[in-house]
N, C-alpha and C positions, 0 to 999 in steps of 0.2 A: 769132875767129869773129864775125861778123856778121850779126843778123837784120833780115829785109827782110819788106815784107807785098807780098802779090800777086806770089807767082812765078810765072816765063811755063809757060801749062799745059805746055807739051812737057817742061819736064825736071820738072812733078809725074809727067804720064804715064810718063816715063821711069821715076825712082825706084819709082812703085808698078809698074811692071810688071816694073822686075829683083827687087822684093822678092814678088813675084806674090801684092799685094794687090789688091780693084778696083778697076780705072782705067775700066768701060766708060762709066761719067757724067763723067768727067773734063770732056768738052765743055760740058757743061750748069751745073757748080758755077761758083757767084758764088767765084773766086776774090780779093776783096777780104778775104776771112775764112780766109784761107790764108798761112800765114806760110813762110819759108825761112832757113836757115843757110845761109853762105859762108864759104869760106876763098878769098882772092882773085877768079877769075871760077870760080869752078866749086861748086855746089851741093852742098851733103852733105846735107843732108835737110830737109825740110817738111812741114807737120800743118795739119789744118784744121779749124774747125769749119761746120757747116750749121745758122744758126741757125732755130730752130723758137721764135716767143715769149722766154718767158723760160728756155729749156731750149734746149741745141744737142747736137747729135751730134757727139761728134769723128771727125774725118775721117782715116782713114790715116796715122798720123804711119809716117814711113820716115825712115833714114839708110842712106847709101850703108852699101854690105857694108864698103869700106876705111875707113871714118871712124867706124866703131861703137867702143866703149868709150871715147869721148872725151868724154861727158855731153850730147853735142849732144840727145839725144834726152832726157832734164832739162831740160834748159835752155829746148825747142822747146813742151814742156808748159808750163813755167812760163809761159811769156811765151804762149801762148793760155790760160790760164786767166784770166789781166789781161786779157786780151782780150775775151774773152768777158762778164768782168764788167763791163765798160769798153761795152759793146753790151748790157747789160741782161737775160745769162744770169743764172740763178742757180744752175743745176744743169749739169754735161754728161755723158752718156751716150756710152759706147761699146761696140763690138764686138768683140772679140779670138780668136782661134783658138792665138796662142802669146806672147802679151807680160801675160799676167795676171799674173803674180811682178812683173814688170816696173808695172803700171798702179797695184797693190795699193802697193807702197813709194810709189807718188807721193798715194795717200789713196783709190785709189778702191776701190769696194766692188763684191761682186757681186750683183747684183740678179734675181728671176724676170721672166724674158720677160714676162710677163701683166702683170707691176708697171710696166713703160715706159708713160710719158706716151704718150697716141694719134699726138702730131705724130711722136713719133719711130718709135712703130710703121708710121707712116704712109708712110715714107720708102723710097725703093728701095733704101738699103745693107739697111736693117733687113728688109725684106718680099723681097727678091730676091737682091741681089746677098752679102750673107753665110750662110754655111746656119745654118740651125737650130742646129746643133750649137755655135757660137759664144758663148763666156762674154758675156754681158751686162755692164756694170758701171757705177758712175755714183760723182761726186763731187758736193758740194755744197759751191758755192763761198761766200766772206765776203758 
């Protein structure tokens, strides 16, 4: 496996909409802050963050449906969270509907909505595009 930064938006778009997370800002994200797995030419998943200051939002991490159980998606957190640190985050924030068991073994915790930093309230995953209903959670990085 091979990780790349800046995948071409079409196969992010791609990935989150067979994984039917939101893609509708796909056009608009500085994908510079968006990383990708490969196995040869073909993508198995990518994760992003939107940095807000010292605090970023993670962005959709997806792996293809056939490349799951192969740690990519380990591996795709570890190397955005150096990321992130590396660009002067020190906390990231996300939103989950079904990957909590999942985000929790990587250190993150769950957090109240009202307790999120404003930048990240601020954002259209957070205020639109995720419902309400979405586990909040956040790590705080070295």
């Amino acid at each position: 496996m091979k990780i790349f930064t800046a995948p071409d938006r079409q196969d992010v778009h791609r990935l989150l909409a067979a994984a039917q997370l939101p893609a509708d800002d796909v056009a608009k994200l500085d994908l510079q802050h968006f990383l990708g797995c490969r196995e040869a030419t073909r993508v198995q998943g990518i994760i992003g963050v939107e940095p807000l200051g010292d605090v970023g939002l993670l962005r959709s991490l997806v792996v293809a449906a056939d490349a799951r159980a192969h740690g990519y998606g380990q591996q795709l957190v570890q190397h955005l969270e150096q990321h992130a640190i590396e660009h002067g985050m020190h906390s990231l924030y996300l939103l989950t509907n079904t990957a909590e068991t999942f985000f929790a073994r990587m250190g993150y915790a769950p957090i109240a909505r009202d307790s999120v930093p404003a930048p990240v309230q601020a954002t259209r995953e957070f205020s639109q595009l995720c419902p309400h209903t979405a586990t909040v959670m956040v790590k705080r990085l070295r």
